[in-house]
N, C-alpha and C positions, 0 to 999 in steps of 0.2 A: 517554589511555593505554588500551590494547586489555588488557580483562579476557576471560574465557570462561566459560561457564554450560553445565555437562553436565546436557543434559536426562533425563527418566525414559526416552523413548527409545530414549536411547543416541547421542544426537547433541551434539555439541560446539560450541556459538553464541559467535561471539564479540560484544564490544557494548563502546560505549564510551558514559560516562555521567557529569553535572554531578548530585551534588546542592542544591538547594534548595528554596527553596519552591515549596508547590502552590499549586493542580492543576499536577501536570509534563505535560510533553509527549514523548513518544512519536513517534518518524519512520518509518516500512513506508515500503521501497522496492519500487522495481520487480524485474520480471524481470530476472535476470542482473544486474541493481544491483548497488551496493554503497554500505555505510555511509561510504565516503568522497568520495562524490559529494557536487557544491556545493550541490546542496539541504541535504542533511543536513548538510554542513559548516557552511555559512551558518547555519543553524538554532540549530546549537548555540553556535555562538560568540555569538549572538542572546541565547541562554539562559543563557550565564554571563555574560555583560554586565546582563542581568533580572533575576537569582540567582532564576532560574525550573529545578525540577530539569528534565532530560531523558536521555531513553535512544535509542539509536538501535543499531542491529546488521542482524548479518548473517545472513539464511536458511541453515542448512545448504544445500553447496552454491555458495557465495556467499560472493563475498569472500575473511575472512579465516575463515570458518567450518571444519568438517569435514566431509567428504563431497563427494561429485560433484554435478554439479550437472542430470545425466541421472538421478539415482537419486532427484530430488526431485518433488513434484507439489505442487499448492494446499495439500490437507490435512496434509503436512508441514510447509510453511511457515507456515501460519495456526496448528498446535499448540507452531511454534520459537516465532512471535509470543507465542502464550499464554502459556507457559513464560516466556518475559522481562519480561512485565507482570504475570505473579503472583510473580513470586519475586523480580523487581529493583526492584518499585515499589511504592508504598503508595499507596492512596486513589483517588480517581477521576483517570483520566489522559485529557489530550486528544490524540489519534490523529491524526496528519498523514500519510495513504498519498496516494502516488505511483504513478501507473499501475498495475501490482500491488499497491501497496502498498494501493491506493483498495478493494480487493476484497477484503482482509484483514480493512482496516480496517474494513467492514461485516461482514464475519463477527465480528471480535469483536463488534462492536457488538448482535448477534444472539444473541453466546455467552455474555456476560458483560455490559449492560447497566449494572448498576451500579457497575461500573468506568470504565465514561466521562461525561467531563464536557461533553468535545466532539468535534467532530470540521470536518477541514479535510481536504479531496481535493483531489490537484493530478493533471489530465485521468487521472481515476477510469477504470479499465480491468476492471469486476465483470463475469465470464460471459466472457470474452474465450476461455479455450480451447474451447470453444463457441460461439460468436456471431462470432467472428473469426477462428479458426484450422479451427477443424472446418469452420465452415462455407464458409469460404476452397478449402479443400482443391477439387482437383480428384478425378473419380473413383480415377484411377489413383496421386494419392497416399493417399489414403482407403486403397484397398486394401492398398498398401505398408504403413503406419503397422500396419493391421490386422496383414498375415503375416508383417511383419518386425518391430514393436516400436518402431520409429521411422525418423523420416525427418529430413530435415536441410533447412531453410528460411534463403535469404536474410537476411540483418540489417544495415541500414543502419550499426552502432554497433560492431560486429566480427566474430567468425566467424561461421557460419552459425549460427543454433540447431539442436541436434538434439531434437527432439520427438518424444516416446514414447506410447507409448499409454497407458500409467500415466496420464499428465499426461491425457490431454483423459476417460479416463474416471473418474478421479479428479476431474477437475472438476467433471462432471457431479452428483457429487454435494456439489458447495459453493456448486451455483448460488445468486443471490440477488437476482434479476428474477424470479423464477417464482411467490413468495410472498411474503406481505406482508412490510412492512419499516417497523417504527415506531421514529423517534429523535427521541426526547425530550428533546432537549438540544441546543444550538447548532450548526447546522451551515453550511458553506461550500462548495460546491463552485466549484474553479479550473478553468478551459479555456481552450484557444488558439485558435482558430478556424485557424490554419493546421495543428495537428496532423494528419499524414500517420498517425500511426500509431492513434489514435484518436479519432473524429470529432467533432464538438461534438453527430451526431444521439444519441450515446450516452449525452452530460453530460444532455443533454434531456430522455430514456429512464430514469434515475437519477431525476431531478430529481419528475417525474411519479410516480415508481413509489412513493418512498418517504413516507410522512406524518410529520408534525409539526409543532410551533408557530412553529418560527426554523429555516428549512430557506434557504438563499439563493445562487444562482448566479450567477457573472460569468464574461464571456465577455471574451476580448480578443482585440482584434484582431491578428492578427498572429502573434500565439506560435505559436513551434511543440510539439513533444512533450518536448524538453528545459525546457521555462521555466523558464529558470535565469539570463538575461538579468539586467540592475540592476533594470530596472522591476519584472520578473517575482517575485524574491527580494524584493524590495521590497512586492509583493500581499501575498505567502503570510506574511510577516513581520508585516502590519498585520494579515491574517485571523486569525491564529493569538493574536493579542494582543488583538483585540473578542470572537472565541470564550472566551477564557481572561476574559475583563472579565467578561463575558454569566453564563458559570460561575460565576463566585465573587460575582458578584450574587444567583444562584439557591441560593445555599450557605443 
């Protein structure tokens, strides 16, 4: 059942949520996602079969939230995420981002620390309006983006995106390749190696960049940027379950 959470904002989140026992787990989607994608479906049906709590929602913007979804940037959506894990959840939560969500979920993990217990990335997309889009850009849509405010890009998945400038210079300042990055607590990261949209040199780049004691990458072959396949939903399900073990062992 789709509840709603009016942020300090002024933004209206919608989110749908199992409780039970901790550590819960928490699902960040991607760009232009939505909480009702099979990742997050699978997940949670995953969690009320565990009587594991979970929360998962929607960025303003997104989904069933409020707002457009041209008038959002990173720092909106990483403060909707915030706003949902302190006011909808208690205690340390393990973080499962998805593409964008993988970039969130490091910003929390940067923001609030001792709010998580773990963390699970499925092909982690951190710096992407930067490292992928800006720098993607050819000169003359650079320019456009610049003196128009946005420009509109190809999408494999539905209409085109339009992309504003908000978004890539608001990025800029949520990058989280540029400085250090310590997580201290169970980590996973998931990749496809057929991913067209984000490469496995990225998961790599990640992998290196960030320190700590139980940090661990699997790559597979095959997947692509959906990995939502049986096998796939089948990874993130077992990751999500040794992370959450790993946690309540360190409690």
């Amino acid at each position: 059942m789709t509840e709603y959470l009016d942020t300090p904002q002024g933004r209206r989140i919608a989110y749908n949520q199992t409780r039970g026992r901790g550590p819960g787990v928490v699902f960040l989607g991607g760009f232009m996602s939505d909480m009702g994608g099979t990742k997050a479906v699978h997940l949670h049906e995953w969690a009320q079969r565990s009587d594991c709590s979970f929360l998962r929602l929607d960025y303003s913007g997104h989904g069933e939230s409020g707002g457009a979804f041209e008038d959002g940037c990173i720092g909106d959506w990483a403060e909707d995420a915030f706003q949902a894990i302190t006011q909808l959840t208690e205690g340390p939560q393990v973080l499962v981002g998805s593409s964008m969500g993988g970039w969130i979920s490091l910003l929390m993990c940067r923001r609030m620390p001792e709010r998580v217990a773990g963390l699970v990335t499925i092909a982690a997309a951190p710096d992407f309006t930067e490292d992928s889009m800006w720098t993607g850009f050819s000169d003359a849509q650079r320019v456009e983006i610049m003196e128009k405010g946005a420009i509109k890009i190809p999408s494999d998945y539905d209409d085109p995106y339009t992309i504003t400038r908000r978004l890539i210079e608001d990025g800029r300042d949520h990058l989280v390749l540029r400085d250090p990055l310590d997580l201290s607590f169970p980590v996973r990261f998931l990749q496809g190696t057929a991913d067209a949209d984000v490469d496995k040199s990225v998961a790599l780049r990640l992998l290196d960049h960030v320190t700590g004691v139980d940090i661990r990458l699997t790559l597979v072959k095959g997947a692509d940027h959906r990995f939502s396949d049986r096998n796939c939903l089948t990874l993130i399900e077992r990751s999500v379950e040794k992370v959450l073990a790993r946690a309540e062992t360190a409690r």
